[in-house]
LUMMI-917686 format. One record per residue: x, y, z negated of N, C-alpha, C in turn; residue number from 1; residue in three letters. Coordinates in nm, 3 decimals. Each point is the difference from the previous one (the first is absolute). Layout:
LUMMI-917686
neast;nnorth;nup;caeast;canorth;caup;ceast;cnorth;cup;seq;type
X;Y;Z;X;Y;Z;X;Y;Z;NUM;ALA
...
end
This chain:
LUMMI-917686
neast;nnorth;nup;caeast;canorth;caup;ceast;cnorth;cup;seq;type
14.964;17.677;-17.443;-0.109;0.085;0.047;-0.044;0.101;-0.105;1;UNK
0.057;0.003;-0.158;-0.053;0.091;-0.053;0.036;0.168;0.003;2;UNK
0.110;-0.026;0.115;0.001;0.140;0.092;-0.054;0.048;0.081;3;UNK
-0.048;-0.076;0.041;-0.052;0.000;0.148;-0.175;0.098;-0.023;4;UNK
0.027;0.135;0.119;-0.088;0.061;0.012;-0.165;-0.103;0.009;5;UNK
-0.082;0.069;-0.124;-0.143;-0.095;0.068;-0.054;-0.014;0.141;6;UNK
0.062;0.138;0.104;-0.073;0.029;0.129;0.089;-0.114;0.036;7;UNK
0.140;-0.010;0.005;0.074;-0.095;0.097;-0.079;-0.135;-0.041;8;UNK
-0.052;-0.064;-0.132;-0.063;-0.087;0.006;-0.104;-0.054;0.054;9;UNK
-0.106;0.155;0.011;-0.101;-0.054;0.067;0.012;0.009;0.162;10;UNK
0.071;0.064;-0.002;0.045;-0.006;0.150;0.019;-0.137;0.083;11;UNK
0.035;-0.046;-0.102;0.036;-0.170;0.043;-0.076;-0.081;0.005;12;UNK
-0.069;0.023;-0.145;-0.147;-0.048;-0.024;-0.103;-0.029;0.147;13;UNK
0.009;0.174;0.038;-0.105;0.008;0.096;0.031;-0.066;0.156;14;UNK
0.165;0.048;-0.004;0.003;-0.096;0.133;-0.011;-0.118;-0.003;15;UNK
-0.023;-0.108;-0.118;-0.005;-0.089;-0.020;-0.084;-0.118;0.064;16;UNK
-0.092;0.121;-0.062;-0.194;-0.069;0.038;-0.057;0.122;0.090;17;UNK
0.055;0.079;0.040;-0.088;0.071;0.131;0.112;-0.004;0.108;18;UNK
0.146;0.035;0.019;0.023;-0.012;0.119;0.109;-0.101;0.000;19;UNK
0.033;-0.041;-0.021;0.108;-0.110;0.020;0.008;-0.117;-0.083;20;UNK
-0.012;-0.074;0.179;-0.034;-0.177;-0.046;0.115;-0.081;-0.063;21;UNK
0.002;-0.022;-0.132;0.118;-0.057;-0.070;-0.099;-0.114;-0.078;22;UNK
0.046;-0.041;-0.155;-0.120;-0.081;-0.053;-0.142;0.012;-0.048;23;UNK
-0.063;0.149;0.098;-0.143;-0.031;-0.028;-0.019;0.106;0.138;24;UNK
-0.103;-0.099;0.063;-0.054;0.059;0.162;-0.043;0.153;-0.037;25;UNK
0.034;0.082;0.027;-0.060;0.114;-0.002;-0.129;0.028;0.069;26;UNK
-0.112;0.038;-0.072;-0.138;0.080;0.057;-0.026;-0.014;0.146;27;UNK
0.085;0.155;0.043;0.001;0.021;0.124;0.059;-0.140;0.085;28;UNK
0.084;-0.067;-0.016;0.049;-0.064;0.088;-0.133;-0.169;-0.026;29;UNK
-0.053;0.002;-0.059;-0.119;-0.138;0.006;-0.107;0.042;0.037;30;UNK
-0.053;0.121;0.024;-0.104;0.079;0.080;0.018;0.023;0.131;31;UNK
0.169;0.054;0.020;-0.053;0.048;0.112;0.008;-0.057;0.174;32;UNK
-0.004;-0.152;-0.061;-0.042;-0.074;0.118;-0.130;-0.073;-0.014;33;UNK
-0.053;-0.004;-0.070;-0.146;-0.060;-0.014;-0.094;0.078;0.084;34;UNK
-0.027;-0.080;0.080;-0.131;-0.031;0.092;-0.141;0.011;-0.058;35;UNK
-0.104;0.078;0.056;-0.165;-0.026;-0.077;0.035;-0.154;-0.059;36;UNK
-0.079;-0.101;0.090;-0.053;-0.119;-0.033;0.107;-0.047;-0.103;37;UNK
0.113;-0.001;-0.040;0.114;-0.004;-0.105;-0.056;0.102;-0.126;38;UNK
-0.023;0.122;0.052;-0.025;0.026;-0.082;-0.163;0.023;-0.124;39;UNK
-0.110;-0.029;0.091;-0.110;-0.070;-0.016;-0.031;-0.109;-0.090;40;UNK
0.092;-0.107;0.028;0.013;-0.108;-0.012;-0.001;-0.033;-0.173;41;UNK
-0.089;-0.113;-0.082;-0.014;-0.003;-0.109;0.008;-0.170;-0.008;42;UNK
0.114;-0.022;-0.108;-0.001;-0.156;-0.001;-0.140;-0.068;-0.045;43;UNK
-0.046;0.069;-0.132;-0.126;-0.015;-0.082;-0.074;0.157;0.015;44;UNK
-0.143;-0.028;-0.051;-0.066;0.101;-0.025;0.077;0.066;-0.077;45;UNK
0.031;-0.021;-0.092;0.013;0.084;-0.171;0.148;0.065;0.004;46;UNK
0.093;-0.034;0.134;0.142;0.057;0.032;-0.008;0.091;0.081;47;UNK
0.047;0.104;-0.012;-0.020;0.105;0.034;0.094;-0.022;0.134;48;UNK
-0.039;0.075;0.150;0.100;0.000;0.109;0.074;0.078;-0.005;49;UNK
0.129;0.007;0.045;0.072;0.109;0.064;-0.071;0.166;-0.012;50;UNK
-0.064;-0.012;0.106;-0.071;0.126;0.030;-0.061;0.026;-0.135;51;UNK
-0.038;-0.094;-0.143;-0.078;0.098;-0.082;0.117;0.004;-0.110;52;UNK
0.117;-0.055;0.009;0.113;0.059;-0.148;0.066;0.088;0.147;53;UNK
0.007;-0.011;0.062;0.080;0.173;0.106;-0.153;0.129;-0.060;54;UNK
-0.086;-0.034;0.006;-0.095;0.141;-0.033;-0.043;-0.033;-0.140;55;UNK
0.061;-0.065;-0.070;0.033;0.051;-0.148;0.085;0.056;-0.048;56;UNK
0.167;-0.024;0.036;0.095;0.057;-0.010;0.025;0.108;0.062;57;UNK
-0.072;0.050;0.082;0.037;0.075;0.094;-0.036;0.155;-0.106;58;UNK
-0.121;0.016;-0.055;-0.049;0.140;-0.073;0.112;-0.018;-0.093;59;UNK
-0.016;-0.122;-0.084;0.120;0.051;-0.102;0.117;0.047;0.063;60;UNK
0.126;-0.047;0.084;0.088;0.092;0.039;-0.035;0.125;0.003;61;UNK
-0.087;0.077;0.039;-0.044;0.139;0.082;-0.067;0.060;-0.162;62;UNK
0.003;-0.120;-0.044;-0.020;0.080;-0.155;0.120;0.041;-0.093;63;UNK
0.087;-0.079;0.008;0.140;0.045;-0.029;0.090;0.108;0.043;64;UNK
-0.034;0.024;0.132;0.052;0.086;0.122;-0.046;0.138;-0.082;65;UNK
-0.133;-0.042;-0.017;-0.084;0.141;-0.061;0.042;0.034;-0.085;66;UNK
0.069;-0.096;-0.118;0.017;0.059;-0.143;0.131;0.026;0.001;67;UNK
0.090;-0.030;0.072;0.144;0.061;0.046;-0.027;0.148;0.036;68;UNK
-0.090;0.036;0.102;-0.039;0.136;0.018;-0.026;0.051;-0.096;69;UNK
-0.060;-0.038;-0.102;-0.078;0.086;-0.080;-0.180;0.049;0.040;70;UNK
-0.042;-0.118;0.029;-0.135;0.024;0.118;-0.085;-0.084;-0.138;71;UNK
-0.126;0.022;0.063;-0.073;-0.045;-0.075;-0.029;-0.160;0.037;72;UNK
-0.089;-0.053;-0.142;-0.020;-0.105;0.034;-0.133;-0.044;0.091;73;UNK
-0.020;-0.089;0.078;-0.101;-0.051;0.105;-0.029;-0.095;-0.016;74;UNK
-0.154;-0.012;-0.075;-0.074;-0.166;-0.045;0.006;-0.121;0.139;75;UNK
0.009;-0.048;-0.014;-0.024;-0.154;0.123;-0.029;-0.064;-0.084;76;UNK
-0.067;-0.118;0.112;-0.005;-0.163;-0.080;0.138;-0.055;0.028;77;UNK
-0.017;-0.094;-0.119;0.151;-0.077;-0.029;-0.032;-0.103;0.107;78;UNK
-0.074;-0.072;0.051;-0.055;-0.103;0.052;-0.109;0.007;0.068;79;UNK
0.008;0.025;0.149;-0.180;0.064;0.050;0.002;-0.115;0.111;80;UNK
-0.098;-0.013;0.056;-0.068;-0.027;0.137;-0.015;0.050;0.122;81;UNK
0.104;-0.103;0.085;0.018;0.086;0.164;-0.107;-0.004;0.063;82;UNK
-0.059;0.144;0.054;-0.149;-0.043;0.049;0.046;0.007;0.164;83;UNK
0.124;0.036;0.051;0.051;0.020;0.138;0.102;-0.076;0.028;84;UNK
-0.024;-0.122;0.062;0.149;-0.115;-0.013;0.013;0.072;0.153;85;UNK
0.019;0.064;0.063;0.086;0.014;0.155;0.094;0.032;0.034;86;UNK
0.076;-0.072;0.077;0.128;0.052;0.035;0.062;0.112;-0.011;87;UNK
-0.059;0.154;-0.007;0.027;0.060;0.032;-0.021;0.112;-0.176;88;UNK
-0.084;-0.060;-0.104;-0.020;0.023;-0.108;0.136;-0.050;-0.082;89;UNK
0.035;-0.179;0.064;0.140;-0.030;-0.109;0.116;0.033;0.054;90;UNK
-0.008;0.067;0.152;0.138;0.068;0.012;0.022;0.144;-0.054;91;UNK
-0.109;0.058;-0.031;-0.010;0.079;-0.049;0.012;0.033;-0.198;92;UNK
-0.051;-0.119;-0.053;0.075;-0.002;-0.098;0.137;-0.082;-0.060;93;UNK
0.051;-0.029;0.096;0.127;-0.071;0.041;0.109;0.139;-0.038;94;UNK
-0.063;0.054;0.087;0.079;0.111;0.122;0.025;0.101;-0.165;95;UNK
-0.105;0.009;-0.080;0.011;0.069;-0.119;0.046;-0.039;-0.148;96;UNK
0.007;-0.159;0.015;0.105;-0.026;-0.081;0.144;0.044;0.032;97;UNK
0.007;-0.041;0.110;0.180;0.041;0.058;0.033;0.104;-0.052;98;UNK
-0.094;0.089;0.043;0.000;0.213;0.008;0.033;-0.007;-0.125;99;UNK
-0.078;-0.063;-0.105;0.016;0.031;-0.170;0.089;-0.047;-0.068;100;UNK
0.048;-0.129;0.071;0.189;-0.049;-0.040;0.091;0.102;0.021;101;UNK
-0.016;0.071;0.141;0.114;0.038;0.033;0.000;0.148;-0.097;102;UNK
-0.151;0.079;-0.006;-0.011;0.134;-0.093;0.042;0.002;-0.127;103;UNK
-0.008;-0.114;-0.054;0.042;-0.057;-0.122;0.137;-0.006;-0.015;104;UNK
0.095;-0.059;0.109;0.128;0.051;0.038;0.032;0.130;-0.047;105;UNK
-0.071;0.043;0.048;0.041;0.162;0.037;-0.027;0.044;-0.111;106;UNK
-0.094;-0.018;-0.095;-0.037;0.056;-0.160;0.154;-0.016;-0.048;107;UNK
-0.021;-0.097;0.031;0.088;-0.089;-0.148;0.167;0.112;0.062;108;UNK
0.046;0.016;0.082;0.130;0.074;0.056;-0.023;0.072;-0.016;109;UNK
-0.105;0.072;-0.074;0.031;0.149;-0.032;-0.033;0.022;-0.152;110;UNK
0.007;-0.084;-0.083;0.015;0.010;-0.109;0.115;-0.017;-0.095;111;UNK
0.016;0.073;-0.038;0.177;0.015;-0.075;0.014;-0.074;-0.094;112;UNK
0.106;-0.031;-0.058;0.032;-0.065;-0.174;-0.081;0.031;-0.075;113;UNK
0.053;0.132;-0.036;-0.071;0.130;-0.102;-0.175;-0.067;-0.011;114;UNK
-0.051;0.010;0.104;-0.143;-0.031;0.041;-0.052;-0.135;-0.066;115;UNK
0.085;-0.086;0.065;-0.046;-0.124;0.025;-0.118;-0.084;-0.119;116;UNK
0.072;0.064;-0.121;-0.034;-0.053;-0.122;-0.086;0.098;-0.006;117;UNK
-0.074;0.074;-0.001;-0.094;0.127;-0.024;-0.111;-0.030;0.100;118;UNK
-0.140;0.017;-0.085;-0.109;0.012;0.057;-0.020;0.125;0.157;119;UNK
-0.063;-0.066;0.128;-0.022;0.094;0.050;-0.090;0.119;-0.024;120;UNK
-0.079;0.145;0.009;-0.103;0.085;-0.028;-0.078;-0.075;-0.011;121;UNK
-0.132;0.007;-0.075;-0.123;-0.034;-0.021;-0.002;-0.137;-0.048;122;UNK
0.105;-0.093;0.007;0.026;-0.098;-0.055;0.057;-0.029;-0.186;123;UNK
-0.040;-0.084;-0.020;0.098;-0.066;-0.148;0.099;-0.099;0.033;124;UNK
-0.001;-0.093;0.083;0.055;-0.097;0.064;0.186;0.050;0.023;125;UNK
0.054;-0.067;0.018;0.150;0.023;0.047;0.015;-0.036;0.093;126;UNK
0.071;0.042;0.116;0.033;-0.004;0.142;0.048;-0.160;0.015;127;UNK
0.069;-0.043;-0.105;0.089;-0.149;0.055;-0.111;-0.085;-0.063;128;UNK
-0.108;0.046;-0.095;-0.126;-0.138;-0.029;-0.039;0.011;0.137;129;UNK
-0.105;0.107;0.023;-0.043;0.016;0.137;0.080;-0.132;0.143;130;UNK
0.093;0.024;0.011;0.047;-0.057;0.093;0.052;-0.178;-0.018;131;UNK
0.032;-0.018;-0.112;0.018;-0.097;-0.085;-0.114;-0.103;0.049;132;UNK
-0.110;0.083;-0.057;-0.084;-0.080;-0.003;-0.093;-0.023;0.133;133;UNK
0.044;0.080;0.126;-0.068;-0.040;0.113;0.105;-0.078;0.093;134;UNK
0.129;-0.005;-0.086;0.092;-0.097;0.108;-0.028;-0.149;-0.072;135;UNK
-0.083;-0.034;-0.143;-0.003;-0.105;0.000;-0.136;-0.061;0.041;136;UNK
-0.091;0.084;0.006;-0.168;0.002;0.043;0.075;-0.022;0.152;137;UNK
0.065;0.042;0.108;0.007;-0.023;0.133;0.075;-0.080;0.008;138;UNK
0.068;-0.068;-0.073;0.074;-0.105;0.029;-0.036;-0.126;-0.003;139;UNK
-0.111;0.042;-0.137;-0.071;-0.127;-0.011;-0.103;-0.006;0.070;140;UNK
-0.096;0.079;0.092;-0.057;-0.011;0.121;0.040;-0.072;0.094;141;UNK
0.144;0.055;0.060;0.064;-0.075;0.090;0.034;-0.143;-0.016;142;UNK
0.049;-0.064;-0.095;-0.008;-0.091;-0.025;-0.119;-0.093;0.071;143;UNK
-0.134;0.018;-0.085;-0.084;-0.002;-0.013;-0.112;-0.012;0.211;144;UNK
0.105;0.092;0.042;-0.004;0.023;0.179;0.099;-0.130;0.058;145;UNK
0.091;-0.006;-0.050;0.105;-0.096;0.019;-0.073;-0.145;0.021;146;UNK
-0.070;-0.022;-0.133;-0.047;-0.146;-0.014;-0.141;0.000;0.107;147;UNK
-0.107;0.100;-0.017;-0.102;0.021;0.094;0.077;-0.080;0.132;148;UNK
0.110;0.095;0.049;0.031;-0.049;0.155;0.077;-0.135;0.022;149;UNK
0.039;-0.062;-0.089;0.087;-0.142;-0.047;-0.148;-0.069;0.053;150;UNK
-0.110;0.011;-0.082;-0.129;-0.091;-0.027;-0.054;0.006;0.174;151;UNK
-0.009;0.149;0.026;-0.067;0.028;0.148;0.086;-0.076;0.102;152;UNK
0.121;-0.013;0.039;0.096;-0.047;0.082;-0.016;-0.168;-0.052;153;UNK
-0.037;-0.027;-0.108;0.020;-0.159;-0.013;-0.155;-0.044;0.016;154;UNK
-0.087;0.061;0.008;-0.157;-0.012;0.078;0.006;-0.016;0.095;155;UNK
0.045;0.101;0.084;-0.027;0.041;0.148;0.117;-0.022;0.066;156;UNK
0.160;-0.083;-0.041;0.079;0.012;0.065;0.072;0.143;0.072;157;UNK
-0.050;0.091;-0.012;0.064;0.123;0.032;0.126;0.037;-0.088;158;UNK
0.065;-0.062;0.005;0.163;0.031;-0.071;0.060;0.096;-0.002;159;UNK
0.029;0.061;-0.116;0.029;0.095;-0.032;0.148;0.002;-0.068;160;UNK
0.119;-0.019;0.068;0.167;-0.027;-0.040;-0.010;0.072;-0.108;161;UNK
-0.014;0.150;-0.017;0.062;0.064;-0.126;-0.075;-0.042;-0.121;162;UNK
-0.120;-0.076;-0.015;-0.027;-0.011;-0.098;-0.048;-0.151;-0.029;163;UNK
0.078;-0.114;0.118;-0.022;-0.111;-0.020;0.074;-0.059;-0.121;164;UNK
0.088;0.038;-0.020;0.098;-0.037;-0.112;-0.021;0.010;-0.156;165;UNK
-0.043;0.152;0.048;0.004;0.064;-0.178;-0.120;-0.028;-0.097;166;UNK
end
């Protein structure tokens, strides 16, 4: 591999843990069957549900997205409080994790070799930390979604095959 283009690496990287299910569930694919009450759902107080590491992770992607552009940066909380649990609020930020996997796709394919290693505008950062470091922040989310729905399905009996195993 010490030939091997850095883009072809992360390329792999990324399908790794965002689109293709090999040895670590990808993002999109442990989200995007979760149900409200699944995703609601908190073993303990102090464990965060589904629904609140999906709207934590969710700004950071769209913050990465940004600094691939060359966009500015946008304060959030790292960790906030859902004041709208409704159906129609977590399909909606469901619906915008997906959007920001797949845009993120699309960043990342249009960045060249030449690039890759080079800060985007307005940035200091390098294009492959940037990404580096949100395929292991989303991976380890997912994970993290993985075990949530293991715990929820062995509560409530609602069985969940793809992630009874892992």
């Amino acid at each position: 591999m010490d030939n091997q283009p850095q883009k072809t690496t992360f390329d792999y990287f990324f399908k790794a843990v965002h689109t293709e299910d090999g040895w670590i569930h990808p993002l999109k694919d442990v989200v995007q069957d979760v149900e409200i009450d699944e995703a609601k759902w908190k073993p303990a107080e102090e464990v965060a549900s589904i629904w609140e590491v999906v709207a934590h992770t969710t700004p950071y992607l769209y913050d990465v997205i940004r600094a691939l552009q060359g966009g500015e940066r946008v304060k959030h909380e790292d960790w906030h409080e859902i004041s709208n649990w409704s159906e129609a609020a977590w399909k909606k930020l469901r619906t915008e994790l997906l959007s920001g996997i797949e845009q993120l796709g699309a960043e990342v394919a249009k960045i060249s070799d030449a690039d890759f290693s080079t800060a985007p505008p307005n940035r200091e950062t390098a294009r492959w930390e940037f990404l580096v470091d949100i395929g292991v922040h989303n991976a380890y989310h997912a994970g993290q979604i993985v075990k949530l729905k293991q715990l929820y399905a062995a509560k409530t009996g609602a069985g969940k095959k793809e992630t009874a195993g892992v």
